[in-house]
TORKOLSE-178092 format. One record per residue: x, y, z of N, C-alpha, C, CB in turn. Coordinates in pm, whole numbers, padded with zeros to 5 digits, always signed. Atoms other than C-alpha are relative to their C-alpha. Glycine has a CB too. Layout:
<pts>
XYZXYZXYZXYZ/...
</pts>
This chain:
<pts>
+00085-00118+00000+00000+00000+00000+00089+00124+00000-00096+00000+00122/-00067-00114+00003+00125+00330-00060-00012+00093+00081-00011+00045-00089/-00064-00163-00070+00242+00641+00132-00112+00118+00049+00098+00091-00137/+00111-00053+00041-00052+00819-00003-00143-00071+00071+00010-00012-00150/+00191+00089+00004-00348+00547+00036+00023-00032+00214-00009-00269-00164/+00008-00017-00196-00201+00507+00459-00028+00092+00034+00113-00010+00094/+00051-00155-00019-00261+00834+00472-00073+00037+00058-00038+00058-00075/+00117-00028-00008-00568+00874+00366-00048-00113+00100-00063+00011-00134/+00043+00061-00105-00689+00540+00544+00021+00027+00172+00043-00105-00034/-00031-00073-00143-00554+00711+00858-00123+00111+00049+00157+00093-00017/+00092-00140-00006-00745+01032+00793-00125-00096-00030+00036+00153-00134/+00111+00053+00007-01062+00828+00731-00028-00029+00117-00009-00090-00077/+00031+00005-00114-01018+00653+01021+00019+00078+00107+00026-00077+00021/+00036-00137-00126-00981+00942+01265-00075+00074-00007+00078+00095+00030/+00130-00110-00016-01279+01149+01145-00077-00107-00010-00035+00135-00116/+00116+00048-00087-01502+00852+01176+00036-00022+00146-00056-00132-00054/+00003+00029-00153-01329+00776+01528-00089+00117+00038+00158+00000+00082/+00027-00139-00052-01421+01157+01585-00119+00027+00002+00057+00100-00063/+00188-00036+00026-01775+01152+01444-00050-00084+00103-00089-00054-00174/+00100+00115-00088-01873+00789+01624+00004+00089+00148+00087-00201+00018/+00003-00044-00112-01739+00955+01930-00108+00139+00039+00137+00018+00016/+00120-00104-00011-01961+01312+01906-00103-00059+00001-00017+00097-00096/+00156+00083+00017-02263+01102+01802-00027-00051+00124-00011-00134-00109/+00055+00118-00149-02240+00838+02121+00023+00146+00116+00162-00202+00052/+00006-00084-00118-02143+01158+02353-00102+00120-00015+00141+00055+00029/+00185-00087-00042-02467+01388+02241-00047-00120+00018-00118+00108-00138/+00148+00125+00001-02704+01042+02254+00024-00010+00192+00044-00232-00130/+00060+00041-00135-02579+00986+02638+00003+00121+00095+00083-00124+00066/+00062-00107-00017-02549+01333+02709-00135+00058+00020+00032+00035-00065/+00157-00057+00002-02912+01424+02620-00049-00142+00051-00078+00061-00174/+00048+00109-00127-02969+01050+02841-00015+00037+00102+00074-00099+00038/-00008-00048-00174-02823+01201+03124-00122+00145+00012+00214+00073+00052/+00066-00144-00029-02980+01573+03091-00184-00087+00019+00032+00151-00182/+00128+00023-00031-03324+01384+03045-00072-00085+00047-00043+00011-00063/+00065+00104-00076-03378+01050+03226+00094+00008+00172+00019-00170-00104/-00074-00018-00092-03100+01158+03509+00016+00117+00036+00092-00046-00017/+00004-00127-00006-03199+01510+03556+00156+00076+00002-00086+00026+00120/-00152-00059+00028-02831+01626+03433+00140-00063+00066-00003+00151+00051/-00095+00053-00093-02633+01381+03696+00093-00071-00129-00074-00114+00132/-00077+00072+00026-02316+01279+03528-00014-00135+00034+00087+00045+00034/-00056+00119-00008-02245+00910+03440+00113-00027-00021-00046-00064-00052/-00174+00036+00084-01962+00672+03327+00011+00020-00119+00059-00148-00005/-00023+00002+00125-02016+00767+03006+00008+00183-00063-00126-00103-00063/-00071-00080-00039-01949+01125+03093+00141+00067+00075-00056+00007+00019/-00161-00015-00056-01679+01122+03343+00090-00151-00037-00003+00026+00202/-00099+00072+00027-01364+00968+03243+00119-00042+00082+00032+00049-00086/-00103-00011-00097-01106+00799+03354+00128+00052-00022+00021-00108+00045/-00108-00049+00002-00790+00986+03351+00139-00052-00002-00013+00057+00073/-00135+00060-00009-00417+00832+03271+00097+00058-00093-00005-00145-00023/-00079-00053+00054-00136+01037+03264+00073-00080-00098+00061+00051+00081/-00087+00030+00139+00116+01007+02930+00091-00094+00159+00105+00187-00133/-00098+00100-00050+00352+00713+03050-00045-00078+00131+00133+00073+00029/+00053+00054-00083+00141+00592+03317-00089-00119-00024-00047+00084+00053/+00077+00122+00036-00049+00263+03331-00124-00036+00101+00101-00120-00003/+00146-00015-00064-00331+00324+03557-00030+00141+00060-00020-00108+00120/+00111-00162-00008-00597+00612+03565+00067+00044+00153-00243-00034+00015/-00037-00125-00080-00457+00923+03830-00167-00019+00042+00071+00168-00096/+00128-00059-00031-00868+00948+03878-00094+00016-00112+00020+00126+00057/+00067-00010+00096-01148+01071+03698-00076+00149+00039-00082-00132-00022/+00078-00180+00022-01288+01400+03571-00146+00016-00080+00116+00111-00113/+00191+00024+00092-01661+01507+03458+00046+00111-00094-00205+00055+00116/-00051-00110+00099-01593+01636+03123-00085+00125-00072+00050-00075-00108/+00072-00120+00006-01781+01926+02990-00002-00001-00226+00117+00164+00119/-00005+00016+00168-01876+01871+02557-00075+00127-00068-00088-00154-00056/+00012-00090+00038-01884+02226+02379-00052+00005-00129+00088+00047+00021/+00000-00059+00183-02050+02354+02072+00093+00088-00060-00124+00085-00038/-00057-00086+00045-01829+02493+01836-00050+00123+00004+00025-00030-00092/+00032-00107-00088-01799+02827+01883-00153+00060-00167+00200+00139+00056/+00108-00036+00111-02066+02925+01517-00158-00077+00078+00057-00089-00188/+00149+00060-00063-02350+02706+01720+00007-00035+00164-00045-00161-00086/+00047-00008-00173-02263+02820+02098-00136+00044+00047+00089+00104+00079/+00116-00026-00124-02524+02854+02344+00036+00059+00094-00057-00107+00065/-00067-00029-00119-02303+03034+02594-00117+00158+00034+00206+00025-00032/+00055-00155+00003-02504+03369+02560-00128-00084+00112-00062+00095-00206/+00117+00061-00053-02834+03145+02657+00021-00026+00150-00033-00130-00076/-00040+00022-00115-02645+03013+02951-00005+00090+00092+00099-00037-00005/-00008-00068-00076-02527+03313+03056-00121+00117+00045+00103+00031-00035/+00135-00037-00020-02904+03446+03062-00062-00085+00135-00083-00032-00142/+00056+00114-00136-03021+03133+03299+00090+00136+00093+00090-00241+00010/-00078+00008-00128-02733+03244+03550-00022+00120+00024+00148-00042+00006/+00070-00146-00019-02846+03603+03526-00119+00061+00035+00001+00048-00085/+00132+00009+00017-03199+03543+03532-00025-00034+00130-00052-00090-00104/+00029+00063-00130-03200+03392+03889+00113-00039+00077-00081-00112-00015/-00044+00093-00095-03019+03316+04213-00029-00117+00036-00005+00035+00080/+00116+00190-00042-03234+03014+04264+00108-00077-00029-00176-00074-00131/-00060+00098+00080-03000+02732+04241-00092-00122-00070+00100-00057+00087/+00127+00054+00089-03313+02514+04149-00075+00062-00053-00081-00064+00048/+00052-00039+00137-03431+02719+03928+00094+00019-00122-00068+00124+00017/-00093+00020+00134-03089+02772+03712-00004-00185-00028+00196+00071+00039/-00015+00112-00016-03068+02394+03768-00124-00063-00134-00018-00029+00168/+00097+00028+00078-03443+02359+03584-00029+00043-00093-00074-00001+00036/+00008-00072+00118-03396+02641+03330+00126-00099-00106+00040+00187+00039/-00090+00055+00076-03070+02441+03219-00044-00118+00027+00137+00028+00018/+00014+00140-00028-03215+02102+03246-00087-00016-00118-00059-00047+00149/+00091-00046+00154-03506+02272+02951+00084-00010-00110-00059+00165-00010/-00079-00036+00085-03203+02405+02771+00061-00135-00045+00088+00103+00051/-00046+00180+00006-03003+02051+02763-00052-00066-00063-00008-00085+00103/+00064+00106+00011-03291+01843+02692-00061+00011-00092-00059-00035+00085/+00043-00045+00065-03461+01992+02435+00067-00018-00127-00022+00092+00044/-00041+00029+00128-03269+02018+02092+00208+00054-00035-00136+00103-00100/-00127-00065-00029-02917+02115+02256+00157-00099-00106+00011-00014+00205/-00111+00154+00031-02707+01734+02165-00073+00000-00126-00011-00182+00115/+00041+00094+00168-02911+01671+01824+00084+00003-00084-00118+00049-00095/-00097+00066+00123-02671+01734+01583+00177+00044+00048-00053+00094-00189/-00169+00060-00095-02312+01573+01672+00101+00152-00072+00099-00243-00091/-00138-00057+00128-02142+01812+01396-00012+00138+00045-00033-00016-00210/-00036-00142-00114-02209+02127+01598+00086+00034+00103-00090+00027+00074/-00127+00001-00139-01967+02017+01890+00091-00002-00028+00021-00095+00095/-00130+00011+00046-01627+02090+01895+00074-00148+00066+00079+00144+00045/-00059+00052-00074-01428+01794+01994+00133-00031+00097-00022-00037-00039/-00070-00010-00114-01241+01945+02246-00104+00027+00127+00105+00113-00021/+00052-00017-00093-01342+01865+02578+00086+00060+00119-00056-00106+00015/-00082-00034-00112-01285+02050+02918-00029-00121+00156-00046+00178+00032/+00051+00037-00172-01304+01982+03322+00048+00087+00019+00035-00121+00103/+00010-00113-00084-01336+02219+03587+00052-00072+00114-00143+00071+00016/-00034+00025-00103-01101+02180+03856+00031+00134+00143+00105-00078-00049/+00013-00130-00036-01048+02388+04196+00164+00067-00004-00079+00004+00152/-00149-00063+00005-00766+02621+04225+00096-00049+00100-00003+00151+00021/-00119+00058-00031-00435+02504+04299-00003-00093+00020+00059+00033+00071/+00056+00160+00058-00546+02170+04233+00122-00048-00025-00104-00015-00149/-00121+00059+00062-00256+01932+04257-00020-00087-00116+00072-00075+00095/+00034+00084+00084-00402+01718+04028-00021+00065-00079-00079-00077+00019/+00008-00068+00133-00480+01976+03748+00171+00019-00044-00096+00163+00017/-00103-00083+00023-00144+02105+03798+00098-00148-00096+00072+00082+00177/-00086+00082+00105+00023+01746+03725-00070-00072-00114+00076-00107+00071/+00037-00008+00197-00238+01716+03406+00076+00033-00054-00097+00085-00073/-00077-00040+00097-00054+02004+03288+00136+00011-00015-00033+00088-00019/-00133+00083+00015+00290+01869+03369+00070-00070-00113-00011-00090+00072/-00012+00161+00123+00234+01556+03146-00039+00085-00118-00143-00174+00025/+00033-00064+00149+00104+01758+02893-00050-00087-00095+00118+00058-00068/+00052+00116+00034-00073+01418+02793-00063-00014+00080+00061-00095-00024/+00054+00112-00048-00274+01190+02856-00157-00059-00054+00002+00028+00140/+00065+00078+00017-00541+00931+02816-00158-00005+00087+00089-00091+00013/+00101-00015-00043-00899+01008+02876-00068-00173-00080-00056+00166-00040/+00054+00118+00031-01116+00670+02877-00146+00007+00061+00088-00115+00052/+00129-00019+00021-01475+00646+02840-00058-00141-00034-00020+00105-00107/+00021+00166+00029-01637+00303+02871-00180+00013+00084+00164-00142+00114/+00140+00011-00017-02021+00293+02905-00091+00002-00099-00037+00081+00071/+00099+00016+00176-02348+00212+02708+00042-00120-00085+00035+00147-00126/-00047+00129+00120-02164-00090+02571+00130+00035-00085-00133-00025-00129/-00067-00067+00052-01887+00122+02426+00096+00059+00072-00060+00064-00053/-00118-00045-00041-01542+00222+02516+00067+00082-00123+00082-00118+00051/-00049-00111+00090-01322+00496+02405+00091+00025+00059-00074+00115-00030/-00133-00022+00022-00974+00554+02403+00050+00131+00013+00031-00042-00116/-00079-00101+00094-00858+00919+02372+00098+00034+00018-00037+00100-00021/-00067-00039-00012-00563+01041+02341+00071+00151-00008+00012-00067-00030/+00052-00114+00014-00540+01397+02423+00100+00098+00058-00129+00002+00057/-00072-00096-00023-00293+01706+02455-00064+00087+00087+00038+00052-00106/+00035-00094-00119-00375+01912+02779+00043+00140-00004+00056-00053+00124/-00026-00135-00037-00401+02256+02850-00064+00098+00053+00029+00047-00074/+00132-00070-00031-00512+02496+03065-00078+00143-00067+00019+00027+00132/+00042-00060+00030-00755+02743+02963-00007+00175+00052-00068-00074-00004/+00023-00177-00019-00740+03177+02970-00188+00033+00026+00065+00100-00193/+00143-00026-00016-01094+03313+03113-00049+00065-00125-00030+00090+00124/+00066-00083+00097-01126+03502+02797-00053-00108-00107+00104+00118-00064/-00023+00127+00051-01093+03143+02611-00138-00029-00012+00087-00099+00083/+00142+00017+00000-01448+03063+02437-00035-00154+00123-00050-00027-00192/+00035+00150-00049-01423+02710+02573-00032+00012+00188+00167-00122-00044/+00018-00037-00099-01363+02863+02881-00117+00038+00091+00056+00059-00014/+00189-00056-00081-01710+03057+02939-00066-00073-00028-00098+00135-00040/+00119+00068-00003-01913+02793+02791+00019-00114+00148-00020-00081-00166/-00007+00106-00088-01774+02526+03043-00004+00047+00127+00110-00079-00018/+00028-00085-00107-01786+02812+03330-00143+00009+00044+00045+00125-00032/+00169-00012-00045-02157+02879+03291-00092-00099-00024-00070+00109-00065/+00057+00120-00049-02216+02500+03236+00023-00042+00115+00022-00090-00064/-00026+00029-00115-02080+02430+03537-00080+00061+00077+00113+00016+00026/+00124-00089-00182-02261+02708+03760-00108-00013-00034-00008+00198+00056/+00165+00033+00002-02576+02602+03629-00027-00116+00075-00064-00030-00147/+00020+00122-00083-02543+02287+03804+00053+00026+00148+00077-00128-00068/-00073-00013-00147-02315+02412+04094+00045+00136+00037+00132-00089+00007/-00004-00164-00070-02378+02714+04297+00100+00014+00061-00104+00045+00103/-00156-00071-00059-02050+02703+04468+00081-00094-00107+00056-00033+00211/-00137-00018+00085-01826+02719+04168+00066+00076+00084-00004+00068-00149/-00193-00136-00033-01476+02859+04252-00004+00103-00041+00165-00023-00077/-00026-00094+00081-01462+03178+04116+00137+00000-00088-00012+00105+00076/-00187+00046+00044-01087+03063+04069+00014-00142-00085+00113-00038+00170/-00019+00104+00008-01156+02756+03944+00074+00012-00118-00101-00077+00013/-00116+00051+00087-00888+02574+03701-00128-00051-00129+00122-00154+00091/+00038+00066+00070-01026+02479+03382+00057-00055-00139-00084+00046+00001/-00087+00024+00111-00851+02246+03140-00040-00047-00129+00083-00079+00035/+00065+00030+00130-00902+02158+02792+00098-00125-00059-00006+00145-00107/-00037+00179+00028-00835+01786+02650-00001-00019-00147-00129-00124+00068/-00049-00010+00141-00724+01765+02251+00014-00116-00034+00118+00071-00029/-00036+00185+00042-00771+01378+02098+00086+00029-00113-00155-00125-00061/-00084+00065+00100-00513+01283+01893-00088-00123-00091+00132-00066+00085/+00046+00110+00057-00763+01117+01661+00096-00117-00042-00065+00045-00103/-00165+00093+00100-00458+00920+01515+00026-00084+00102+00185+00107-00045/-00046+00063-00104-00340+00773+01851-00156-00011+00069+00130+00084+00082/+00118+00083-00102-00717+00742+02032-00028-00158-00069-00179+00103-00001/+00035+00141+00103-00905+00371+01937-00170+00021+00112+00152-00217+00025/+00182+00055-00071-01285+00260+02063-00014-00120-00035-00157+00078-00064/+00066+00103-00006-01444-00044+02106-00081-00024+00057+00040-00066+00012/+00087+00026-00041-01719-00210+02168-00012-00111+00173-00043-00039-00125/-00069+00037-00108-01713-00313+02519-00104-00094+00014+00039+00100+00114/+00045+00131+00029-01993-00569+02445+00008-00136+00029+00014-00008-00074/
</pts>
């Protein structure tokens, strides 16, 4: 096979890894927002394993963004403006979510964050490794990624959407909190069916 045709079979297979993966993370996404009133599962939080390490550091609840042409951050930041209530931002973003937020996969960027608190030893040696291996295994389905770390500037779009997803669910956010952003190496992630 040629030079050329690995290539491309490379690049094929990393934008379907990339698509299957958006597709299965809006379907259990809009699961959780609407049969688990927004409670993270395992098929949200991941397990975490630094570059060169051979078992998960922990696990983080990851946070899945619309690119920035089909954000919702404005909407968000209406809920969190709209009311102190923490059950009522809680039920205005539980509408927002559940409704027509996950339908189409090709709106999300696939960079995901987490929100950690400040001076977080554990964020800090994320961004140490400057790697690592987010794993996702639920629903029948496992997922591999392999993902370049970094933390995020408050001005950083990814930043405010995953800020005012977060305080819609959790009235004591940090004001300080750490928030990092997770980059798959389609090329190096894999999935399977855990079946």
């Amino acid at each position: 096979m040629s030079v050329v045709l690995r290539s491309l079979d490379s690049g094929v297979k990393a934008d379907s890894l990339r698509s299957a993966f958006l597709f299965w993370q809006c379907r259990v996404r809009q699961i959780a927002m609407r049969e688990n009133k927004g409670r993270p599962d395992s098929a949200i939080i991941a397990a975490l394993t630094l570059s060169g390490e051979t078992q998960p550091m922990g696990h983080v609840i990851t946070v899945l963004s619309k690119a920035p042409a089909y954000s919702k951050t404005p909407e968000m930041k209406h809920i969190v403006a709209s009311t102190r209530d923490p059950a009522q931002r809680r039920e205005k973003a539980l509408e927002l979510f559940s409704e027509t937020y996950y339908q189409i996969a090709r709106e999300f960027s696939d960079i995901l964050t987490a929100t950690f608190p400040p001076s977080s030893p554990g964020s800090a040696a994320i961004c140490v490794a400057e790697n690592c291996t987010l794993t996702f295994e639920s629903y029948g389905q496992r997922f591999d990624l392999y993902c370049k770390v970094s933390a995020l500037s408050e001005e950083d779009p990814l930043f405010q959407t995953s800020w005012f997803h977060n305080l819609l669910f959790n009235p004591n956010l940090h004001p300080k909190a750490v928030i990092l952003c997770f980059e798959p190496d389609w090329d190096c992630s894999s999935a399977e069916s855990a079946i």
